[in-house]
C-alpha positions as a Markdown table, in Angstrom:
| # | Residue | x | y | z |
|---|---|---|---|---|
| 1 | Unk | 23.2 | -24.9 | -38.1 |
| 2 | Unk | 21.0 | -21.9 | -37.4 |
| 3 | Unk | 22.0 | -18.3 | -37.0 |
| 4 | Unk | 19.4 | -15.7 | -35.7 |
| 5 | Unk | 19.9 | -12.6 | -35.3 |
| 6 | Unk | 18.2 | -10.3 | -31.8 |
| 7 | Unk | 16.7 | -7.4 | -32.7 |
| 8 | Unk | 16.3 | -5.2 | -29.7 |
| 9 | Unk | 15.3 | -8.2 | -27.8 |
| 10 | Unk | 14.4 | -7.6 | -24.3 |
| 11 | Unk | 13.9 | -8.9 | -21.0 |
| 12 | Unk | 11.1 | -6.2 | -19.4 |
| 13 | Unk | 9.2 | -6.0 | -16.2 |
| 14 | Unk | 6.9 | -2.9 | -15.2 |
| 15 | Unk | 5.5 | -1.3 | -12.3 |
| 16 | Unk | 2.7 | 0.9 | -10.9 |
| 17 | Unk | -0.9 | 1.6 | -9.8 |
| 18 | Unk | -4.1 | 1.7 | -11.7 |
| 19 | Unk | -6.7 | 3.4 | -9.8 |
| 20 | Unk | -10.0 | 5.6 | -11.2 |
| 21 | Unk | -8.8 | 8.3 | -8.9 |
| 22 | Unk | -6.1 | 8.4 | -5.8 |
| 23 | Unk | -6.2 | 10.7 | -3.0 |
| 24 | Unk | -2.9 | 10.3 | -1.1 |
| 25 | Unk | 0.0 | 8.0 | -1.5 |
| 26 | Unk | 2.3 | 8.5 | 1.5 |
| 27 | Unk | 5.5 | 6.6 | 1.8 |
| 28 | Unk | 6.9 | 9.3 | 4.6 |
| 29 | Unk | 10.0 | 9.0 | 1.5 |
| 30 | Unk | 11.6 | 12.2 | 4.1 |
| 31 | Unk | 14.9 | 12.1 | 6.1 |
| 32 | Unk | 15.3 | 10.1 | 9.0 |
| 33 | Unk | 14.5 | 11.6 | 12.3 |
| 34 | Unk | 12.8 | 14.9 | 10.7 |
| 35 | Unk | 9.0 | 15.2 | 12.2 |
| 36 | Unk | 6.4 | 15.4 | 10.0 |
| 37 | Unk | 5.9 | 18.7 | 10.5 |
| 38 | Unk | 8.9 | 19.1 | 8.4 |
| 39 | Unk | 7.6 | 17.5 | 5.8 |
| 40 | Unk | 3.8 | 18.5 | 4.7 |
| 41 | Unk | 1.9 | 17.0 | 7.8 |
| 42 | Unk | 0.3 | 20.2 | 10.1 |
| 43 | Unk | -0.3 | 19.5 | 13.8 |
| 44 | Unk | -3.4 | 20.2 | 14.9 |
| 45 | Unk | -3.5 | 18.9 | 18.5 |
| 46 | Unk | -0.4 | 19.7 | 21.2 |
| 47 | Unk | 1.7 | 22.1 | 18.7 |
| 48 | Unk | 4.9 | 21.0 | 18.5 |
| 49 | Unk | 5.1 | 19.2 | 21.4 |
| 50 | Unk | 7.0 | 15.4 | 21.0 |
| 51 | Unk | 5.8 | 15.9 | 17.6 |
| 52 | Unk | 5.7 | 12.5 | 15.4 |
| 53 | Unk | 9.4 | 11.8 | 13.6 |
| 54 | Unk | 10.2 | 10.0 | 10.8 |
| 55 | Unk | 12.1 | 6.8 | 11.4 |
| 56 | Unk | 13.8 | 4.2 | 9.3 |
| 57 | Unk | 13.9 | 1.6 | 7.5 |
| 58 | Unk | 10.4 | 1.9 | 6.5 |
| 59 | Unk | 7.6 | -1.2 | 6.8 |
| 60 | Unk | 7.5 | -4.0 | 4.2 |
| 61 | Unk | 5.8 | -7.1 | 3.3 |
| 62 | Unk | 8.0 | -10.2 | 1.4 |
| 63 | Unk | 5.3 | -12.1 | 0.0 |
| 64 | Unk | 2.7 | -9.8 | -0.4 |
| 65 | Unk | 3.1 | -6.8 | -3.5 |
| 66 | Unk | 1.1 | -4.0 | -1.4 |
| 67 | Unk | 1.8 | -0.8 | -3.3 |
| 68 | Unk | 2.5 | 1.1 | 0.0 |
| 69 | Unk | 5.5 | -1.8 | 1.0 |
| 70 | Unk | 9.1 | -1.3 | 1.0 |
| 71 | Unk | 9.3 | 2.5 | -0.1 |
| 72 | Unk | 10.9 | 5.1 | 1.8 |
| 73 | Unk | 10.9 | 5.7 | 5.4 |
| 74 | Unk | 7.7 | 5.8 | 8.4 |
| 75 | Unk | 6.1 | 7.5 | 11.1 |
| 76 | Unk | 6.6 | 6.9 | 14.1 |
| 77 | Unk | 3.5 | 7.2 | 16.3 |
| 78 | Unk | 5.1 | 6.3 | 19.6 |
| 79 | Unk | 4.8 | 9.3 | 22.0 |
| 80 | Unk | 1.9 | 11.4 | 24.3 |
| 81 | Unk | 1.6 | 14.7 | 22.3 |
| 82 | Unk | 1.1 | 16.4 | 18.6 |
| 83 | Unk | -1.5 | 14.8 | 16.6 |
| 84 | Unk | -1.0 | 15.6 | 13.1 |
| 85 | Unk | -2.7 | 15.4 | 9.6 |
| 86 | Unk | -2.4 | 15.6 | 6.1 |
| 87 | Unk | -5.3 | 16.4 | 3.5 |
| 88 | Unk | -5.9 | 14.7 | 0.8 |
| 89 | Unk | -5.7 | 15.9 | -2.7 |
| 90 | Unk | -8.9 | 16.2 | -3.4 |
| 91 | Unk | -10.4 | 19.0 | -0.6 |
| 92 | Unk | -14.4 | 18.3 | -1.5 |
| 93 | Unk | -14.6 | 14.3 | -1.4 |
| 94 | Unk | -18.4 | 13.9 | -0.8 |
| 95 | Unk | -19.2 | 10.4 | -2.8 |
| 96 | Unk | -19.0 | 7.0 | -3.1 |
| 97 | Unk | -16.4 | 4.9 | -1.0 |
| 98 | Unk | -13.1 | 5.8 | -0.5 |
| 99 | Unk | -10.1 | 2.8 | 1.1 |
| 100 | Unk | -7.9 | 4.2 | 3.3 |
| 101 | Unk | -4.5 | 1.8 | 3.5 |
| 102 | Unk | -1.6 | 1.3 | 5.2 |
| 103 | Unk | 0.8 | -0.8 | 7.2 |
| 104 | Unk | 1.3 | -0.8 | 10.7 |
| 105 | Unk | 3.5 | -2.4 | 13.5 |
| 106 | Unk | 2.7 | -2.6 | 17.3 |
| 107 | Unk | 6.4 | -2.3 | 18.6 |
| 108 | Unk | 5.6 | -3.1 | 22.0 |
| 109 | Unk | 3.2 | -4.6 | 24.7 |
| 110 | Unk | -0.5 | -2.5 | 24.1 |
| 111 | Unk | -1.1 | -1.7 | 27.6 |
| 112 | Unk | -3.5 | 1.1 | 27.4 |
| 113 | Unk | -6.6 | 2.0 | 25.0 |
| 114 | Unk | -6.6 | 4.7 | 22.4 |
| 115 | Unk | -7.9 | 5.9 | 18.8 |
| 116 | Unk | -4.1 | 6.2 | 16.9 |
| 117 | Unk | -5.5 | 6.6 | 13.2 |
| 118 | Unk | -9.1 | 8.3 | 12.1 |
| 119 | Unk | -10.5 | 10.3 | 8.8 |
| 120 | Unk | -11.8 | 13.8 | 8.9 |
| 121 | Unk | -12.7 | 17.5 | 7.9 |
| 122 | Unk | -11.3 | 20.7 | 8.5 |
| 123 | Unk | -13.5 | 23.0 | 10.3 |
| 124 | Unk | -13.4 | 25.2 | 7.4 |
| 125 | Unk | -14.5 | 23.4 | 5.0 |
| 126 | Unk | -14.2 | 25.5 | 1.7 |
| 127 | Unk | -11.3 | 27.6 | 2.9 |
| 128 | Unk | -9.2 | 24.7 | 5.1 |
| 129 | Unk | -6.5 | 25.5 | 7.9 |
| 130 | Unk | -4.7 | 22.4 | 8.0 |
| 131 | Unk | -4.4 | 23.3 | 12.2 |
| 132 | Unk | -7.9 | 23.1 | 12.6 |
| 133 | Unk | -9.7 | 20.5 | 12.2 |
| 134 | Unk | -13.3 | 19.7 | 12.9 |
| 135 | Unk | -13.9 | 17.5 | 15.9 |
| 136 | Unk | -16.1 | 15.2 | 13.8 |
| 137 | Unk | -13.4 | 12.8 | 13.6 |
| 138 | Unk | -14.5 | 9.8 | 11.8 |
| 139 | Unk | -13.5 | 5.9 | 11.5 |
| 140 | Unk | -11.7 | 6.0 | 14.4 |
| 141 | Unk | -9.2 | 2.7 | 14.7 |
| 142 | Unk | -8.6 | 2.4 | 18.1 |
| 143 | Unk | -6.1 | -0.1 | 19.5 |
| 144 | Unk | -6.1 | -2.4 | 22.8 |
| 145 | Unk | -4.5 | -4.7 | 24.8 |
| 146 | Unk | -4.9 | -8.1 | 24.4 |
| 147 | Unk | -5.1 | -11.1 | 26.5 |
| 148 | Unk | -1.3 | -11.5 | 27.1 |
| 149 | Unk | 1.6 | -9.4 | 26.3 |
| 150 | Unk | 2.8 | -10.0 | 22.7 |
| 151 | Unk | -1.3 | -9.7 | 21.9 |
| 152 | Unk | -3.7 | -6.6 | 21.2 |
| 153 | Unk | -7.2 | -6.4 | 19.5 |
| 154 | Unk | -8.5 | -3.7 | 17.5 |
| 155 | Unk | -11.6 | -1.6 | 17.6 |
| 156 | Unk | -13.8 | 0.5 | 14.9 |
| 157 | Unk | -16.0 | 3.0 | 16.1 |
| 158 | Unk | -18.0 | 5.6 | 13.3 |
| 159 | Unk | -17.4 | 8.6 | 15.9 |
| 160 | Unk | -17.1 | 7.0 | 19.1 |
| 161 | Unk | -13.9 | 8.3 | 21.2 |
| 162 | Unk | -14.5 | 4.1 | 22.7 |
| 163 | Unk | -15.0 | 0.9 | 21.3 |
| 164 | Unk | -17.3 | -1.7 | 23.6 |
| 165 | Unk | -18.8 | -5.0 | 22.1 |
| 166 | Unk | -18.8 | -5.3 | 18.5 |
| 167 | Unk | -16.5 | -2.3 | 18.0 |
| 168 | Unk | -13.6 | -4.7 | 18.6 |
| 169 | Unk | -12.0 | -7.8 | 16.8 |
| 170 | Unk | -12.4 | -11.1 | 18.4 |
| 171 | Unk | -9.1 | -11.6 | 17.0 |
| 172 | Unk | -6.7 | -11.0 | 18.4 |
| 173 | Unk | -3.1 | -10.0 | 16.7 |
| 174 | Unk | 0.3 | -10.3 | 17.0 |
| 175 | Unk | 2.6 | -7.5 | 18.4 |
| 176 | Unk | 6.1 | -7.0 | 16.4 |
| 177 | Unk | 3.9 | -8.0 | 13.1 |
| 178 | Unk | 3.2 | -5.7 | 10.5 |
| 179 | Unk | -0.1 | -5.6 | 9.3 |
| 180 | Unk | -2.1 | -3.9 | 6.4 |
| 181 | Unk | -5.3 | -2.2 | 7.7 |
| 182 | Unk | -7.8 | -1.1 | 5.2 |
| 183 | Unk | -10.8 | 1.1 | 6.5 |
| 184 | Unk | -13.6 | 2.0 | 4.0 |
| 185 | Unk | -15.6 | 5.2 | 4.3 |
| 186 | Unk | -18.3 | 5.1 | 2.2 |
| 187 | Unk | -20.8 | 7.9 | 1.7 |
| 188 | Unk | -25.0 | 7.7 | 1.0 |
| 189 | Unk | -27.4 | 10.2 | 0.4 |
| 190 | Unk | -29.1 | 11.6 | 3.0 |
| 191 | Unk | -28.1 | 12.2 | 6.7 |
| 192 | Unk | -26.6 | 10.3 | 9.2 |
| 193 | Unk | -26.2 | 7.1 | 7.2 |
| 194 | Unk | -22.8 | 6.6 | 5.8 |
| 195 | Unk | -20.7 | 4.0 | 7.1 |
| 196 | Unk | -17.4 | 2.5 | 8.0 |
| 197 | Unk | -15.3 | -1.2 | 7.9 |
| 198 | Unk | -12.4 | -2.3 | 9.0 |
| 199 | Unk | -10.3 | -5.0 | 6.7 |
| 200 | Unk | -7.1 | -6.4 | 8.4 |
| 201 | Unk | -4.8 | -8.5 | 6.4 |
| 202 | Unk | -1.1 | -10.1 | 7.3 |
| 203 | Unk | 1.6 | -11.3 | 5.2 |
| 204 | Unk | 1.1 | -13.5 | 2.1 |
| 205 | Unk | -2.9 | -13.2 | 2.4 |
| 206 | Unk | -4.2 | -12.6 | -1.2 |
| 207 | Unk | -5.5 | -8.9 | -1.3 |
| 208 | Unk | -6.4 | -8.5 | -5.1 |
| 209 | Unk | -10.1 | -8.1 | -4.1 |
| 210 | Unk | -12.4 | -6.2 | -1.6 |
| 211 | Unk | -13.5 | -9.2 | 0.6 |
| 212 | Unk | -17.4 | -10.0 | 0.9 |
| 213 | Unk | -17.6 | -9.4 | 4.9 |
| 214 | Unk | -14.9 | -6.7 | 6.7 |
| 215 | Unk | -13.1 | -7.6 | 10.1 |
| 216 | Unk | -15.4 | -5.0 | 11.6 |
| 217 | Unk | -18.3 | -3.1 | 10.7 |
| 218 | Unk | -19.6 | -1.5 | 8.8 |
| 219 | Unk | -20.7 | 0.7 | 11.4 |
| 220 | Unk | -23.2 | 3.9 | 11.0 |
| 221 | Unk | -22.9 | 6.6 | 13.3 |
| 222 | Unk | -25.1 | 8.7 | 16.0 |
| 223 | Unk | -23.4 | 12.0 | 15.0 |
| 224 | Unk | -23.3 | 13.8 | 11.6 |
| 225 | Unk | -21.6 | 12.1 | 8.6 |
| 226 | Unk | -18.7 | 14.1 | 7.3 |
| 227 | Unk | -19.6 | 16.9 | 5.1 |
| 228 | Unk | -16.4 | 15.7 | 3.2 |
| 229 | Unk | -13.3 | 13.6 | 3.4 |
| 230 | Unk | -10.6 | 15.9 | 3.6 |
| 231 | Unk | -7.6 | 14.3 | 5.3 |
| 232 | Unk | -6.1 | 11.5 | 7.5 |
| 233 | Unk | -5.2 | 11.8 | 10.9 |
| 234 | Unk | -2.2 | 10.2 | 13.2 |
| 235 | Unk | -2.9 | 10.6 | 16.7 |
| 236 | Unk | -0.7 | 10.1 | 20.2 |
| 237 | Unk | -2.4 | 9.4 | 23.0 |
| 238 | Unk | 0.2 | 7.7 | 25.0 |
| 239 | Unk | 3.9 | 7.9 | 26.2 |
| 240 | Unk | 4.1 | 3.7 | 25.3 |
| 241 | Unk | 2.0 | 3.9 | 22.2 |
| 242 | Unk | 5.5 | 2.9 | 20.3 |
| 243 | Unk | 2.9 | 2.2 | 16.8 |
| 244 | Unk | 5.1 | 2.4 | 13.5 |
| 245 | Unk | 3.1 | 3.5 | 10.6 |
| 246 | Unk | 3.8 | 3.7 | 6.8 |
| 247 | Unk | 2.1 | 3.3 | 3.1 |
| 248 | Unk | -0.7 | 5.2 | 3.7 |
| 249 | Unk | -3.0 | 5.2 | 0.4 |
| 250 | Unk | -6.2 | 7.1 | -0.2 |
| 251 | Unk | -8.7 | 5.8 | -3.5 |
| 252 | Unk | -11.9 | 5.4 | -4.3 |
| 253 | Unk | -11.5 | 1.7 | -5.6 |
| 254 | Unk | -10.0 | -1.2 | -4.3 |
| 255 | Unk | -6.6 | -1.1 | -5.9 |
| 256 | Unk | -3.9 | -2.7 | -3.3 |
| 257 | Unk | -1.3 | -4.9 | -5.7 |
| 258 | Unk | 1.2 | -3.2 | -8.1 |
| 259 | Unk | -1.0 | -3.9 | -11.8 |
| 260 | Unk | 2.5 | -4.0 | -13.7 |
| 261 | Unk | 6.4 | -3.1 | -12.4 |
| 262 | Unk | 9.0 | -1.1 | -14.3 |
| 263 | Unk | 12.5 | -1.9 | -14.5 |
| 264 | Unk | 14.7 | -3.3 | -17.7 |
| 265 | Unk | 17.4 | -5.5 | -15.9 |
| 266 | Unk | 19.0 | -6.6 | -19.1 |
| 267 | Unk | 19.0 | -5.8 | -23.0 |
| 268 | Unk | 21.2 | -8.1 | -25.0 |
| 269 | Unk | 23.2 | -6.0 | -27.7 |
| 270 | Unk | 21.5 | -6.1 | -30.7 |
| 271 | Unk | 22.4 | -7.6 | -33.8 |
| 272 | Unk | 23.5 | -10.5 | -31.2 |
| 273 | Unk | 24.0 | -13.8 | -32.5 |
| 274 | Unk | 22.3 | -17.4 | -31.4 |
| 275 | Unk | 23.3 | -20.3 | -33.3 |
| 276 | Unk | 21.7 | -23.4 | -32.5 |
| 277 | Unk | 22.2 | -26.8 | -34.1 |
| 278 | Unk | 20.7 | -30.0 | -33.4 |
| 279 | Unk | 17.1 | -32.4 | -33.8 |
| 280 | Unk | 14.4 | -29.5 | -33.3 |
| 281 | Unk | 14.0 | -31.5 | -29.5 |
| 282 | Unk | 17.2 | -30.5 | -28.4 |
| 283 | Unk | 16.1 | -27.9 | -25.9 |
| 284 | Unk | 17.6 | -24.8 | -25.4 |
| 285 | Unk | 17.6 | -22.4 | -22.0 |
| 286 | Unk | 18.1 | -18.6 | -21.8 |
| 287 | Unk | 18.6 | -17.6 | -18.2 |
| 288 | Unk | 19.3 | -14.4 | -16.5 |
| 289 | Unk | 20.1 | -12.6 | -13.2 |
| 290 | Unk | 17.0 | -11.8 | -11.1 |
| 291 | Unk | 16.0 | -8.2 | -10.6 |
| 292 | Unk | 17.2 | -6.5 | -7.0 |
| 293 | Unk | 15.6 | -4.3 | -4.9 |
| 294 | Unk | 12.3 | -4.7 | -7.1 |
| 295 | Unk | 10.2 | -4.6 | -3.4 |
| 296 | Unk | 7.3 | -7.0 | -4.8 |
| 297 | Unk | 6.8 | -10.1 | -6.4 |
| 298 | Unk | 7.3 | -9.7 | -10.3 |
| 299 | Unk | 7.5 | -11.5 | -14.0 |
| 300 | Unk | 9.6 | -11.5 | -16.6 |
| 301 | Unk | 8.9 | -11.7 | -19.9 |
| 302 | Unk | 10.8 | -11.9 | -23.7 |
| 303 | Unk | 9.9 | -9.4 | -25.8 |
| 304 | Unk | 11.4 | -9.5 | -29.4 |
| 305 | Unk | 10.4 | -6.0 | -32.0 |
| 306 | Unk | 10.9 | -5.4 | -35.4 |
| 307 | Unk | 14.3 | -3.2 | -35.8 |
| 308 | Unk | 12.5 | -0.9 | -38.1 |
| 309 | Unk | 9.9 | -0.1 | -35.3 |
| 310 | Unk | 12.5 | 0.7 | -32.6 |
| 311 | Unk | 10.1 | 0.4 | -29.7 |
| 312 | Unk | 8.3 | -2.5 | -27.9 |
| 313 | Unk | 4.5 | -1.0 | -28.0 |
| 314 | Unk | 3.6 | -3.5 | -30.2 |
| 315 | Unk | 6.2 | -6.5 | -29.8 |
| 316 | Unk | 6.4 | -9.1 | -32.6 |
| 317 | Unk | 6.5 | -11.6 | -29.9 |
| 318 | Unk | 6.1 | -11.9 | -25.9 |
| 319 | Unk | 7.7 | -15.0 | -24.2 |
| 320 | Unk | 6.7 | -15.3 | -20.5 |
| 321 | Unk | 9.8 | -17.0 | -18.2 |
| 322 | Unk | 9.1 | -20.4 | -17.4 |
| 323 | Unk | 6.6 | -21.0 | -14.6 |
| 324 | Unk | 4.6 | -18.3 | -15.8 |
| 325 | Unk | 6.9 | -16.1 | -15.7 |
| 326 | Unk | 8.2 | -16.1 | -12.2 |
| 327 | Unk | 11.3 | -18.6 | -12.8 |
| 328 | Unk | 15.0 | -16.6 | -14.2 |
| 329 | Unk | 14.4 | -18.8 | -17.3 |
| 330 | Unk | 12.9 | -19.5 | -20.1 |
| 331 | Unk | 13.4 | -23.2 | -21.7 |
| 332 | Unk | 12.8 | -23.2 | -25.6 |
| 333 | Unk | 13.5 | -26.2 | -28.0 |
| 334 | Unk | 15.4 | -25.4 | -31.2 |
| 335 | Unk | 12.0 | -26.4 | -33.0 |
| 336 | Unk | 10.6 | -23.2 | -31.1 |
| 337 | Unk | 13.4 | -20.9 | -32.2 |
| 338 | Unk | 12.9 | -22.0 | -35.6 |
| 339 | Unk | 9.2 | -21.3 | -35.2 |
């Protein structure tokens, strides 16, 4: 027979976001039926009039880890009155491309035509007034009705208050469905040349990487491009608008998935004992209780340290669960353990 001893041995999973620089992460985490207003967003259309609430349960994807899924509560964009904004951390964003994410959800039949989400600028640029913002609203998303009830299209438009022709999707999608959109803003020297796409995804599409060709776009504009990127914009246009919105995320790379999640669901008590005896065949199974209220897909993985080190920075050895991790299990043979 064989005795080991477990030293510190853990079951770990981690969780968060790698991105070269993030802008706004907005999971409208405020009280149910508060308006935004309440909670860092400025109006800057209508005052306070119906201004937008927060409502729960938030909007989440089951198969697909978007960061912006599952945490907190949402907007609710569903009424005629206060359009509202929020800047982004970074008040000067003149470069490069920046993603703008977020989930949405068309509660309703789309029976009339309107821009609900768009980027912009404050009219003072160096000294903002989050209630007054420049009319050079850009990458408008405009939403419309579809061919029969349960359907809408979408439309992209640079700074057009309407989308015609090739500002709208072909495609046509589903009301009652949440959807990530994705629009990209990206900047180029000179004037009145930068540009904006639309990517649209749905549950359990793979949306590790920037795809080659957008949904729509990119479009250029016939007006100014923005001096700067300085905030995001929710806009109601319409008493049966009845849009949910939530997960907004601002970067300047395409970072979409969770890179790693953090929770430690279960340490066995060290100096714990695991006698096996048998041929070195004779297999041998740990198994454990899945994680809850993770959000996302995850791993698991073994990790066994040194109890002199007292950490697991630099782990002895790391044992994915079986099926690469994903299964509550991991299958050994004695012959392993001995190894």
């Amino acid at each position: 027979m064989k005795r080991f001893t477990l030293l510190l041995t853990a079951l770990f999973l981690s969780w968060g976001m790698i991105s070269q620089n993030v802008f706004m992460v907005e999971h409208f985490d405020y009280p149910a039926n508060t308006p935004l207003q309440s909670n860092g967003w400025t109006a800057h259309s209508a005052g306070t009039t119906n201004p937008i609430q927060v409502e729960a349960p938030g909007l989440a994807w089951s198969q697909t880890p978007y960061l912006g899924s599952g945490i907190g509560n949402a907007a609710a964009v569903n009424n005629t009155g206060s359009d509202e904004n929020l800047a982004l951390s970074d008040l000067q964003l003149d470069s490069g491309a920046v993603y703008t994410s977020f989930l949405a959800r068309m509660n309703g039949a789309v029976t009339t035509t309107g821009v609900f989400f768009h980027l912009g600028q404050y009219s003072n640029t160096s000294t903002p007034d989050p209630s007054n913002i420049s009319s050079a609203f850009r990458a408008r998303l405009h939403m419309l009705p579809g061919t029969t009830a349960d359907k809408y299209k979408l439309g992209l438009t640079f700074n057009q208050a309407s989308a015609s022709g090739s500002d709208i999707t072909t495609a046509e999608f589903d009301t009652g469905t949440t959807y990530l959109y994705v629009i990209k803003y990206e900047f180029f020297p000179g004037p009145n040349n930068d540009s904006v796409s639309l990517y649209v995804f749905e549950d359990g599409d793979i949306i590790d990487l920037e795809p080659s060709t957008p949904v729509l776009g990119p479009f250029g504009g016939t007006q100014n491009d923005l001096a700067f990127l300085q905030l995001v914009a929710l806009r109601q246009f319409n008493a049966n608008q009845n849009t949910t919105i939530d997960g907004i995320i601002v970067q300047d790379t395409w970072d979409m998935v969770p890179n790693f999640i953090a929770a430690e669901p279960l340490i066995p008590a060290n100096n714990t004992m695991l006698q096996v005896t048998g041929p070195i065949a004779t297999p041998v199974t740990i198994s454990w209780t899945a994680a809850q209220n993770i959000g996302t897909p995850i791993t698991y993985e073994w990790q066994l340290a040194a109890r002199a080190a007292g950490n697991f920075s630099t782990p002895l050895l790391a044992l994915p669960g079986d099926n690469s991790g994903i299964d509550t299990t991991l299958s050994l043979t004695i012959g392993a353990i001995d190894a």
